[in-house]
N, C-alpha and C positions, 0 to 999 in steps of 0.2 A: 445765680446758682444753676448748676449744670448737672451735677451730680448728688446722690444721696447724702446726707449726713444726719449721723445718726446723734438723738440725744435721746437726757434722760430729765423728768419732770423731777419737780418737789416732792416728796413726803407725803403721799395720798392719805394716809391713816393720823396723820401730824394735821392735816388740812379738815379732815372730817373731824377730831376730836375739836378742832376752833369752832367748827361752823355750829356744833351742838353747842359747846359753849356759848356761842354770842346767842345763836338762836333762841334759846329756854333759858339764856339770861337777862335778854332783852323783854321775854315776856312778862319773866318775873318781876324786872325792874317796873318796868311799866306797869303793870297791877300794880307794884307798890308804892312807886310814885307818882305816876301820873305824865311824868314827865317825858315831852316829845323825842329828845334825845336817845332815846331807848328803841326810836326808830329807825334811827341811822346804823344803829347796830345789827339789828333785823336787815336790813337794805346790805350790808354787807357781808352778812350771814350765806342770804340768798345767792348772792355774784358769788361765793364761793365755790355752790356746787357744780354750775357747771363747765368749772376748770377740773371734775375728777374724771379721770380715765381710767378704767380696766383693762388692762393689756395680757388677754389670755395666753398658754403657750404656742409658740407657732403662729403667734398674728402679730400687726404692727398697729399704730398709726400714725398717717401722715397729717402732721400739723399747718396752717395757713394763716395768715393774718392779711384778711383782706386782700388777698391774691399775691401772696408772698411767700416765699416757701420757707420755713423756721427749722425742718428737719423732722427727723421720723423716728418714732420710740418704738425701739424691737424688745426692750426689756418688761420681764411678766413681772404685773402686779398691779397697784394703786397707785396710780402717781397723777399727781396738782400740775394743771398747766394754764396758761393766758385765759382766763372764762372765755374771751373772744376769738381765740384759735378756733377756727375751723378744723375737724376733726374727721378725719377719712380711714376709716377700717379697710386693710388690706389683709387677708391670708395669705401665712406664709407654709402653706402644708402644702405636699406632692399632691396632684392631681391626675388623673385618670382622665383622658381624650381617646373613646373611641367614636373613629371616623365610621361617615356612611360609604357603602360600596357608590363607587365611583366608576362612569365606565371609561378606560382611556387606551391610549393604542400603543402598544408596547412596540420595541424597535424597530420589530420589523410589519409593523402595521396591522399586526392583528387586535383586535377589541379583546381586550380582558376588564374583570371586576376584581376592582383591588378595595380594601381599605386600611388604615392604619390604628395603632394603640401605641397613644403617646401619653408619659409618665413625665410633669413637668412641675415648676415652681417658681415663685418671685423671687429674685435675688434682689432686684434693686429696685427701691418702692417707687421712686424720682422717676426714673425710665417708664414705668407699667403707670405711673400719674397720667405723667405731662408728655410724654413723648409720643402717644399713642391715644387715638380717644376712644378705646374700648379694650380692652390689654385682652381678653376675655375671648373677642370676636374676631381681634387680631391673629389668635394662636390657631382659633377653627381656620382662618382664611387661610393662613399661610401652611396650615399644615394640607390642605388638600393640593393649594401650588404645589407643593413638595411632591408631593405623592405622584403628581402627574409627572412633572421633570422627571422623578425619577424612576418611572416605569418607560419614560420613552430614552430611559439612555438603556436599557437591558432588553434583551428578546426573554419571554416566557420560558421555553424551552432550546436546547441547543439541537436540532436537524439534521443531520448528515448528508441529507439526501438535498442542502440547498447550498452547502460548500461552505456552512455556518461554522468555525471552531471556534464560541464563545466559551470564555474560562468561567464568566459570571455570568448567571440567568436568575431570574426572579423565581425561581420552581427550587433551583437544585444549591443555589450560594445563599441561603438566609441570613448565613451571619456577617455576610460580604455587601448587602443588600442594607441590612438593618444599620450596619456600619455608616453606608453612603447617607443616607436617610439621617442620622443623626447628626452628620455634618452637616448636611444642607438645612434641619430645620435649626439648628445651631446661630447658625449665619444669617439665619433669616428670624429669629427671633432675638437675637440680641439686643436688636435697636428697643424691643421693648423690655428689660432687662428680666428676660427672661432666663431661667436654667433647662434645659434638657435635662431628664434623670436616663430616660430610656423611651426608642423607637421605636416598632418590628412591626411587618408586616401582622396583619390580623385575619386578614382573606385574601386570598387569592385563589381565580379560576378564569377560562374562556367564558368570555360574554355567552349567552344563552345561542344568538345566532350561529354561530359556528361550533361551538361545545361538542356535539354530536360529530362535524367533522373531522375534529381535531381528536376525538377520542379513538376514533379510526384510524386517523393518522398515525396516533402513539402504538396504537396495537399491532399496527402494519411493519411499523419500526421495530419493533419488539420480535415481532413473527420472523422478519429477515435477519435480526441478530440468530436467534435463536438455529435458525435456517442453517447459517452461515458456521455456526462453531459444530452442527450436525455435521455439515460436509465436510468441514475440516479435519472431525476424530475422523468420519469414513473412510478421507484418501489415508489417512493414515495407516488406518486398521487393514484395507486391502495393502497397503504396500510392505506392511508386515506380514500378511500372509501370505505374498505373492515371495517373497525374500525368504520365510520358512521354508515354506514348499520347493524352492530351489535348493537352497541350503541343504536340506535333506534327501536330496533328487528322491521325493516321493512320486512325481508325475512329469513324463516330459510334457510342457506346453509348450507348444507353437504360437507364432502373433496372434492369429486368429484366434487359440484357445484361452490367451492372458486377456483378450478383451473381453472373450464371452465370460470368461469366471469375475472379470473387472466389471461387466456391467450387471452381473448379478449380484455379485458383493454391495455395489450401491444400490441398485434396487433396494437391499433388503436391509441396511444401514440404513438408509434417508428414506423409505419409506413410514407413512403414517399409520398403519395394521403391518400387524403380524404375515411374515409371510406363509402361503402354503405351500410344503416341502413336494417335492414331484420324485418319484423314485426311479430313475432310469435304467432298466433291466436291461437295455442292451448298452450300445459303446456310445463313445463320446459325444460320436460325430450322428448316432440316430437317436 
């Protein structure tokens, strides 16, 4: 036997109405007669009970006969099996796996603290028995493997300033990420017949060592974007007013005079304070 197969026991409530019977009528007998016979009734009374099994919702059990595997009752109630079966409770409800922060190096070798929250359950009682010897400490093991593989195939964040154009990152692709994540622990828990319900990351940040540098790093990024779409409306905005002002010959400039009015138009665009206005009572050129 290689795989699960499922059965169903006898009549658990048809088995208990016997064992009262023989039980409390073997006493009675026997008060009454005297006779040893009314012991053998008793004797079989007892081997009765413990062939009963309760099988709540959402749990199983895997049956044994002396290291033999007979098949597994997924069905709820009462039900009568081999008193000598061996009898192994498995839950089959989703479960909750959140992981410890972990520290591992993502693509491009920087330490981050990652950990996971994995939503999982028994499909196949046979596989999480026999194929594994702790189905339990299996899923912790394999789920931290995961976790690290799959932070070393993704950079944290995407850089510009390292020639990095990653589509996926562990920061900014969650559902691209949780995705990969579910396939890998997929794969790697099968063997113990296990189900994935759901993956996704649960923390993520830089390792405490460099956290501080890399938080500068982002703001630095952020400052030259920011920078960068200033200078961009500026030229714009001067070469509209430089195109006005021709347009309406309100002022002849010369080269010299487009650069000095061009280098004050930015000054006062891309500067960080307000600028102070100067009022020039004579001409252009004092």
């Amino acid at each position: 036997m290689t795989q699960e197969k499922t059965i169903n026991g006898s009549n658990g409530y048809v088995m208990l109405a016997i064992f009262f019977l023989l039980f409390f009528g073997s006493i009675i007998g026997f008060i009454s007669t005297g006779n040893p016979f009314w012991g053998i009734a008793m004797f079989f009374a007892i081997l009765i009970l413990p062939g009963l099994i309760l099988v709540n919702p959402n749990e199983s059990r895997v049956l044994l006969l002396f290291g033999d595997y007979k098949g597994t009752v997924k069905k709820n109630g009462l039900f009568w099996v081999n008193p000598f079966y061996t009898k192994k409770k498995i839950s089959l409800r989703a479960r909750n796996f959140d992981s410890e922060r972990l520290k591992v190096n993502d693509k491009l070798g920087n330490p981050v603290m990652i950990s996971t929250i994995l939503v999982w359950r028994v499909m196949d009682t046979f596989k999480a028995s026999f194929d594994v010897d702790n189905f339990e400490n299996f899923v912790v093991v394999q789920t931290d493997a995961a976790v690290r593989k799959l932070a070393s195939m993704y950079p944290y964040d995407n850089f510009a300033d390292e020639g990095l154009d990653e589509d996926i990152t562990l920061r900014s692709s969650m559902n691209e990420v949780s995705s990969a994540l579910e396939k890998e622990l997929e794969e790697r828990l099968e063997i113990a017949g296990i189900e994935v319900l759901e993956a996704r990351i649960g923390y993520l940040a830089y390792a405490n060592e460099i956290a501080s540098a890399m938080l500068k790093r982002q703001q630095a990024t952020a400052i030259v974007a920011a920078r960068h779409k200033i200078v961009e409306g500026a030229v714009s905005m001067v070469e509209m007013a430089l195109d006005e002002l021709s347009r309406k010959e309100l002022v002849d400039l010369d080269a010299e005079r487009r650069a000095a009015m061009v280098s004050n138009l930015m000054v006062v665009l891309c500067g960080d304070r307000d600028a102070t206005p100067v009022v020039n009572a004579g001409t252009l050129n004092h």
